[in-house]
DOMI-508667 format. One record per residue (C-alpha): residue in three letters; chain; x, y, z. Coordinates in nm, 2 decimals, padded with zeros to 4 digits. Each point is the difference from the previous one (the first is absolute). Layout:
BEGIN
+------+-------+--------+--------+--------+
: rest : kette :      x :      y :      z :
+------+-------+--------+--------+--------+
:  ALA :     A :      X :      Y :      Z :
...
+------+-------+--------+--------+--------+
END
This chain:
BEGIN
+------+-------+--------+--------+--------+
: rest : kette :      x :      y :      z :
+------+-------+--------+--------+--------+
:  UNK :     A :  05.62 : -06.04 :  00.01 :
:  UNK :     A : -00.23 : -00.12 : -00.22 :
:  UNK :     A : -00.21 :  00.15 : -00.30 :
:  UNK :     A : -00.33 : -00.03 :  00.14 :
:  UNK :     A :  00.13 :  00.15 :  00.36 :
:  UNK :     A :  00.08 :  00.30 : -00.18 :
:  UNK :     A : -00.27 :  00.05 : -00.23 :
:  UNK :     A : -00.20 :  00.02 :  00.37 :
:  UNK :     A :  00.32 :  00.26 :  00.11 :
:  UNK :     A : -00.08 :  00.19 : -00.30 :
:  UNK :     A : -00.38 :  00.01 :  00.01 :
:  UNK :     A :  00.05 :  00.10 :  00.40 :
:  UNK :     A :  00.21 :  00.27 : -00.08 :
:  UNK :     A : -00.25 :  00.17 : -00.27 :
:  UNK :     A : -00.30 : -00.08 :  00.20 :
:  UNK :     A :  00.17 :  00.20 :  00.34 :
:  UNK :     A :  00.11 :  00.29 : -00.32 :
:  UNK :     A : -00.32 :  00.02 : -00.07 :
:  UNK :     A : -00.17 :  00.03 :  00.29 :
:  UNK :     A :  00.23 :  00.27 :  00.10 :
:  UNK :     A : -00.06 :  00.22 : -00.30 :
:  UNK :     A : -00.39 : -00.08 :  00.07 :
:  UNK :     A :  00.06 :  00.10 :  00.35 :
:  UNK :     A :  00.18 :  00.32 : -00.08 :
:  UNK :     A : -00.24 :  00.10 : -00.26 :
:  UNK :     A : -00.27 : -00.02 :  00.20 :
:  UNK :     A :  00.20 :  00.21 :  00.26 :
:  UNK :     A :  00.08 :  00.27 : -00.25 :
:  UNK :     A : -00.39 :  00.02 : -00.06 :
:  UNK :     A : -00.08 : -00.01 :  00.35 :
:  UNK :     A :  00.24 :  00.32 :  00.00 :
:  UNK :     A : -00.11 :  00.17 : -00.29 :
:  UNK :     A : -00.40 :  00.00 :  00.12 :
:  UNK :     A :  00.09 :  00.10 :  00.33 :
:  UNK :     A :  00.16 :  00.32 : -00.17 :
:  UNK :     A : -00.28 :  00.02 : -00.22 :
:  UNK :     A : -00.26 :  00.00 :  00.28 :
:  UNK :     A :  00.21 :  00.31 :  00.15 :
:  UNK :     A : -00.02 :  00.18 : -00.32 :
:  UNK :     A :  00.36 : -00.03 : -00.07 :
:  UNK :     A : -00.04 : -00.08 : -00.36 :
:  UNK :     A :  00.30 :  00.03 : -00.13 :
:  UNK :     A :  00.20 : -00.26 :  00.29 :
:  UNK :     A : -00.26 : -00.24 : -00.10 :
:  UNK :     A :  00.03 :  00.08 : -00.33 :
:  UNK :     A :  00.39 : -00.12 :  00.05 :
:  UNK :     A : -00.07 : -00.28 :  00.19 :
:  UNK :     A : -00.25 : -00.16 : -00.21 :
:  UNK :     A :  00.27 :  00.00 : -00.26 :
:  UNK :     A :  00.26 : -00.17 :  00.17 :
:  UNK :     A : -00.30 : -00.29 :  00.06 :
:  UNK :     A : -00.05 : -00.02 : -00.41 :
:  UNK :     A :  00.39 :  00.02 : -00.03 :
:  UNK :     A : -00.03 : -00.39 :  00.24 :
:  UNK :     A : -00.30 : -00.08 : -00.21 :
:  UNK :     A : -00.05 :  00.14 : -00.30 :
:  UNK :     A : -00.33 : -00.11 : -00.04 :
:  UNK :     A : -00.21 :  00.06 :  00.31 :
:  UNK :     A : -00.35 :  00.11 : -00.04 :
:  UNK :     A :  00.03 :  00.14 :  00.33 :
:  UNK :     A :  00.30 :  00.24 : -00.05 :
:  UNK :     A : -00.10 :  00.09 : -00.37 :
:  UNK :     A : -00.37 :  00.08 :  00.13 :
:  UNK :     A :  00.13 :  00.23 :  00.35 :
:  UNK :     A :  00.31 :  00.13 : -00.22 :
:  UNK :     A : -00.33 :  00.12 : -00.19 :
:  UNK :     A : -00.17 :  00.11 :  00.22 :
:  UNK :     A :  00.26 :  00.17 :  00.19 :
:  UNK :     A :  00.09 :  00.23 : -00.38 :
:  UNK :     A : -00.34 :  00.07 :  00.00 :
:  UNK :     A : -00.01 :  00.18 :  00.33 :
:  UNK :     A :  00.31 :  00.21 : -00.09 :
:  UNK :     A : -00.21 :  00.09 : -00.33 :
:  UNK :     A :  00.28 : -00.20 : -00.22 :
:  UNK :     A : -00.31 : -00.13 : -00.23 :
:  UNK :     A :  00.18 : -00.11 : -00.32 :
:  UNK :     A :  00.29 : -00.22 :  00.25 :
:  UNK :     A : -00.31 : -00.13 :  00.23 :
:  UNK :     A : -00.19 : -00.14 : -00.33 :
:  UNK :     A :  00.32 : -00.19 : -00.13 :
:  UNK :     A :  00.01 : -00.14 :  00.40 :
:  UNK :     A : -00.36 : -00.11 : -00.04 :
:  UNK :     A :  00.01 : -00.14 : -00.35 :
:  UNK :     A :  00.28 : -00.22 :  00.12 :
:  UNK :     A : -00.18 : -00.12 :  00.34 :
:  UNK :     A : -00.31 : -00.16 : -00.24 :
:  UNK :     A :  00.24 : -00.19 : -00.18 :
:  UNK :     A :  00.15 : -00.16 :  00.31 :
:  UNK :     A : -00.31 : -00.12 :  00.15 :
:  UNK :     A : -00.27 : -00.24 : -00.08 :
:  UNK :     A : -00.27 :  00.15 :  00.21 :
:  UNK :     A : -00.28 :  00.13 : -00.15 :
:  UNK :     A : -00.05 :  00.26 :  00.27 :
:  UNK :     A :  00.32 :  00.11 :  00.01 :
:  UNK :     A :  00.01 :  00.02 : -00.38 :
:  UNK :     A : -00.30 :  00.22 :  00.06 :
:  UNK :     A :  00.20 :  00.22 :  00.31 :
:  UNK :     A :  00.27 :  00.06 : -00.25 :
:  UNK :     A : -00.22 :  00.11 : -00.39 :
:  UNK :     A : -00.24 :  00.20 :  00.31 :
:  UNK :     A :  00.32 :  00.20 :  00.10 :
:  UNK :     A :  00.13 :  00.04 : -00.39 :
:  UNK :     A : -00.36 :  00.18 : -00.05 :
:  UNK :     A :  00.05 :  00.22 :  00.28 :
:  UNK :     A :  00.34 :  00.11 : -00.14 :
:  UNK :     A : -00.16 :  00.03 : -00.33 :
:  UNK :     A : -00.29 :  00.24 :  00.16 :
:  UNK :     A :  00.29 :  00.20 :  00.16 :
:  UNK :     A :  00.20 :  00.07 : -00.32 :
:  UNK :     A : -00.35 :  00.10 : -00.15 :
:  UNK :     A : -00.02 : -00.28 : -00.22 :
:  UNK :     A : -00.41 : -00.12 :  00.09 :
:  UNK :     A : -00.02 : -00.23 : -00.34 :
:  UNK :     A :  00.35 : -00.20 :  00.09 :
:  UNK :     A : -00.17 :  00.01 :  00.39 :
:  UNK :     A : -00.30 : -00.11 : -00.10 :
:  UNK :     A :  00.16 : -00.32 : -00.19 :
:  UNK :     A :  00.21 : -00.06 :  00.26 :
:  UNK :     A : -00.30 : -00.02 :  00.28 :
:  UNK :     A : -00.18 : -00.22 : -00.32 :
:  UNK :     A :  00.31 : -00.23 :  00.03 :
:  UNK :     A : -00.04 :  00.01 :  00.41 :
:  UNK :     A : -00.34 : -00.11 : -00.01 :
:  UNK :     A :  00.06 : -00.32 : -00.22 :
:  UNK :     A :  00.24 : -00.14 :  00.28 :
:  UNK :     A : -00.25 :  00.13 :  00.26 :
:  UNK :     A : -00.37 :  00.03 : -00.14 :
:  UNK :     A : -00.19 :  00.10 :  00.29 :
:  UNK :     A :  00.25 :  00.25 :  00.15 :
:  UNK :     A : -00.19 :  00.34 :  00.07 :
:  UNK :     A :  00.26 :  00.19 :  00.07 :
:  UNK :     A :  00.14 : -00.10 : -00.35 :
:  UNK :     A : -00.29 :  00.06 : -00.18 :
:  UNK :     A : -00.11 :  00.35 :  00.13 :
:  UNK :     A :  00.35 :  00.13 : -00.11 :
:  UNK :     A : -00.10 : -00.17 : -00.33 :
:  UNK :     A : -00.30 :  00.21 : -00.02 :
:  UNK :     A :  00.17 :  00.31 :  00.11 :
:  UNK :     A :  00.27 : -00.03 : -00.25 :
:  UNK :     A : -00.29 : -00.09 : -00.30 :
:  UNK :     A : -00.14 :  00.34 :  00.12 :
:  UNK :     A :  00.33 :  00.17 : -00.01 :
:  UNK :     A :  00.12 : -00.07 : -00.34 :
:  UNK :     A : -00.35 :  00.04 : -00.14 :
:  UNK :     A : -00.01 :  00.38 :  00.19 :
:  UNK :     A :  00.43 :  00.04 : -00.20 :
:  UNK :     A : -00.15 : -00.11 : -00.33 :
:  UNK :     A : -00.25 :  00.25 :  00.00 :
:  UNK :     A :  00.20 :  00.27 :  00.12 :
:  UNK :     A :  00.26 : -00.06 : -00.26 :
:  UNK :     A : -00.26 : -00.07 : -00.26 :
:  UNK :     A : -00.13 :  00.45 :  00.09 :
:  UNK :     A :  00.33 :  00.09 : -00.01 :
:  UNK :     A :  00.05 : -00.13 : -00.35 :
:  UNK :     A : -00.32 :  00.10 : -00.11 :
:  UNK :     A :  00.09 :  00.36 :  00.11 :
:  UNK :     A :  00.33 : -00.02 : -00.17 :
:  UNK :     A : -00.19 : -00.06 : -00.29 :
:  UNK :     A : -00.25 :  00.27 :  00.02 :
:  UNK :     A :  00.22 :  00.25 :  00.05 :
:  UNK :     A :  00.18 : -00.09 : -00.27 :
:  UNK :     A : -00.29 : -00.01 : -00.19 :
:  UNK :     A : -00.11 :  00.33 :  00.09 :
:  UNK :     A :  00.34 :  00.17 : -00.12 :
:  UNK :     A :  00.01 : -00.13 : -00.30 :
:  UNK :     A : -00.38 :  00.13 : -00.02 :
:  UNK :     A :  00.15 :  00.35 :  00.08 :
:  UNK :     A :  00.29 : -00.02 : -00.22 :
:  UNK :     A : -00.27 : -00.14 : -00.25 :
:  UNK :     A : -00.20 :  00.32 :  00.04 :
:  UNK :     A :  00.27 :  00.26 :  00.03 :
:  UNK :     A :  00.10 : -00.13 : -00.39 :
:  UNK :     A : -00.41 :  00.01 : -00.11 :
:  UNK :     A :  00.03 :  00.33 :  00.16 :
:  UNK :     A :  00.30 :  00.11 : -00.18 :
:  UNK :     A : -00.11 : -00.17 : -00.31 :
:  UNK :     A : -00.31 :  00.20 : -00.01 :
:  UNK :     A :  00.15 :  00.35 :  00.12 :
:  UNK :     A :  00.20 : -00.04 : -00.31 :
:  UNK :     A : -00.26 : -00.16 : -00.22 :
:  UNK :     A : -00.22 :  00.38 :  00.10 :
:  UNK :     A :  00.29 :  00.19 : -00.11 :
:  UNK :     A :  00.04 : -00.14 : -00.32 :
:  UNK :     A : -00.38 :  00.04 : -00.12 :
:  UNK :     A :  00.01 :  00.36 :  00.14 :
:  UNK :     A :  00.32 :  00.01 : -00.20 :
:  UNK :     A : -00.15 : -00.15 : -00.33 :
:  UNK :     A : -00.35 :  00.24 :  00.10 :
:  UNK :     A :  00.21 :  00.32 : -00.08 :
:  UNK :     A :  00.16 : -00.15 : -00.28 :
:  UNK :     A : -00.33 : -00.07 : -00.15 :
:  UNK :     A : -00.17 :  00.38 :  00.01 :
:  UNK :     A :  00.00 :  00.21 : -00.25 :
:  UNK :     A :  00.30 :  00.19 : -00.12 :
:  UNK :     A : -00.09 :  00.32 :  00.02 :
:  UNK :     A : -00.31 :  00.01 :  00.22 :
:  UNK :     A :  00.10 :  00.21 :  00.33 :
:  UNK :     A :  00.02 : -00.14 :  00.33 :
:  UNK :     A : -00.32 :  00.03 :  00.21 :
:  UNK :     A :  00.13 :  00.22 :  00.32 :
:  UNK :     A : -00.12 : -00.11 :  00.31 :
:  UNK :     A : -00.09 :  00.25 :  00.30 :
:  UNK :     A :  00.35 :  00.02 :  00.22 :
:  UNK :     A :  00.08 :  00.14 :  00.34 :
:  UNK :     A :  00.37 :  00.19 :  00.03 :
:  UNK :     A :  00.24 : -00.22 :  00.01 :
:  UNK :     A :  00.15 :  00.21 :  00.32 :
:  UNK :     A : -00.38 : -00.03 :  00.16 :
:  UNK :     A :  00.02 : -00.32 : -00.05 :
:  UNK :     A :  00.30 : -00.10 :  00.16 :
:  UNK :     A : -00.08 :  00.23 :  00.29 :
:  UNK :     A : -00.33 : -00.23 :  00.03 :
:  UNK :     A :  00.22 : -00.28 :  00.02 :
:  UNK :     A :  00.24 :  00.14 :  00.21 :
:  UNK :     A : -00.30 :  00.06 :  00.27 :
:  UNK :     A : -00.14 : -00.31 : -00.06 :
:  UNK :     A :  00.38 : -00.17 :  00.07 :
:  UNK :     A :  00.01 :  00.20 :  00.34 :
:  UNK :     A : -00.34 : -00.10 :  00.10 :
:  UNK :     A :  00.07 : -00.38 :  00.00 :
:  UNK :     A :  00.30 :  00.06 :  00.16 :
:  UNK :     A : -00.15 :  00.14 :  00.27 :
:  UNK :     A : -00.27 : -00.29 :  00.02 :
:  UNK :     A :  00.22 : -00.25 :  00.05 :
:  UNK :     A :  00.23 :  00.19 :  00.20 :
:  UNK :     A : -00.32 :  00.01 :  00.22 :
:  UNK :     A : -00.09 : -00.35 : -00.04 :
:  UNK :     A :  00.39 : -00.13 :  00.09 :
:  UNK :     A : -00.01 :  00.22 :  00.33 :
:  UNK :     A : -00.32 : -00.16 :  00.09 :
:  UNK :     A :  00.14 : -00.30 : -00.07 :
:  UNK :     A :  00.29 :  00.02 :  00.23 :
:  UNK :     A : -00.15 :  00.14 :  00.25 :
:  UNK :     A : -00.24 : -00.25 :  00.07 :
:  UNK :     A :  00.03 : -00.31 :  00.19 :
:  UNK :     A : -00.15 : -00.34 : -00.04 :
:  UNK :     A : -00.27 : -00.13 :  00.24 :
:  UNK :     A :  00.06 : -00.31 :  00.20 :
:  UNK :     A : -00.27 : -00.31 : -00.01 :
:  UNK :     A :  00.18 : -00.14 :  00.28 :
:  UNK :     A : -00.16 :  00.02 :  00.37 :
:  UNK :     A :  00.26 :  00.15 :  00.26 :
:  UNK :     A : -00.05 : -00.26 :  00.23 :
+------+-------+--------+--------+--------+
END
């Protein structure tokens, strides 16, 4: 036998090899969309795999492994499947397929800005998609709509903080003053004459006047024992129409 006889052998043999991994690969795929089409996401999920395990770097089985994650709302696995399917394809469109789906994934984890990149990236490979560039717009809308919504809730963080330390600020000014007040009525007594005589203001009893007190005490009570009853007992109207 000579050398040239079995260079042909050889290349026979890896040709046929070939051809039957090609072959079952494209049956594996075959088998995972038709469990795909019937919903049954995680068989096709399986089957797709055993396609990439005989070619590792099919577009096709990357992109429907994708897709296929996607549906069973496994986001973060379905982006590594379509990051991988771009890289194993030349196509333009399909390129565009693939960054499209990594936006959609993106808008699903609530991520709009990465989305919106990704859909940017999408429409480079595909320019005059539609489809592609609506979801661009939408996701430009929804991250502008997030920014702004965390941009009020900082703001009010900040107000409220400002407005307590407003309060504390005026509870010690308050303070400050209260004691300020007692110490020139202090230094006001200190300062009269020695031995001039108190002036002696007009007083009620001090027993009349804690029985006005104690009457005036009993009266509120009763007011907002009043007020609290009314309270309870009444019941909200409803703006809603019964129908």
């Amino acid at each position: 036998m000579n050398f040239r006889f079995t260079t042909t052998i050889f290349c026979l043999l890896v040709s046929a090899q070939f051809l039957l991994a090609q072959a079952s690969h494209n049956a594996l795929v075959y088998e995972g969309n038709k469990r795909f089409d019937a919903k049954e996401y995680d068989a096709s999920s399986s089957k797709y795999l055993e396609a990439i395990a005989v070619k590792n770097d099919s577009y096709t089985a990357h992109y429907n492994l994708g897709n296929a994650l996607y549906k069973s709302k496994k986001y973060e696995e379905a982006s590594a499947e379509y990051s991988k399917a771009q890289k194993y394809t030349k196509s333009k469109f399909e390129k565009a397929a693939a960054l499209y789906n990594m936006g959609n994934v993106a808008i699903q984890s609530n991520n709009p800005e990465k989305a919106a990149d990704f859909y940017k990236q999408a429409l480079k490979q595909d320019p005059y998609n539609e489809a592609i560039r609506k979801n661009y717009e939408i996701a430009m809308l929804k991250d502008k709509e997030k920014k702004e919504k965390e941009k009020k809730q900082n703001q009010g963080k900040g107000g409220d903080k400002d407005q307590k330390e407003k309060d504390q600020s005026g509870k010690g000014n308050q303070k400050k003053d209260q004691q300020n007040g007692q110490g020139d009525n202090q230094k006001g007594e200190s300062q009269g004459k020695p031995n001039q005589p108190k002036k002696q203001e007009n007083k009620i009893p001090e027993e009349a006047e804690r029985e006005i007190l104690r009457d005036i005490e009993n009266r509120e009570r009763e007011t907002a024992r009043r007020i609290l009853n009314k309270k309870s007992n009444s019941m909200p109207q409803s703006k809603e129409k019964d129908w």
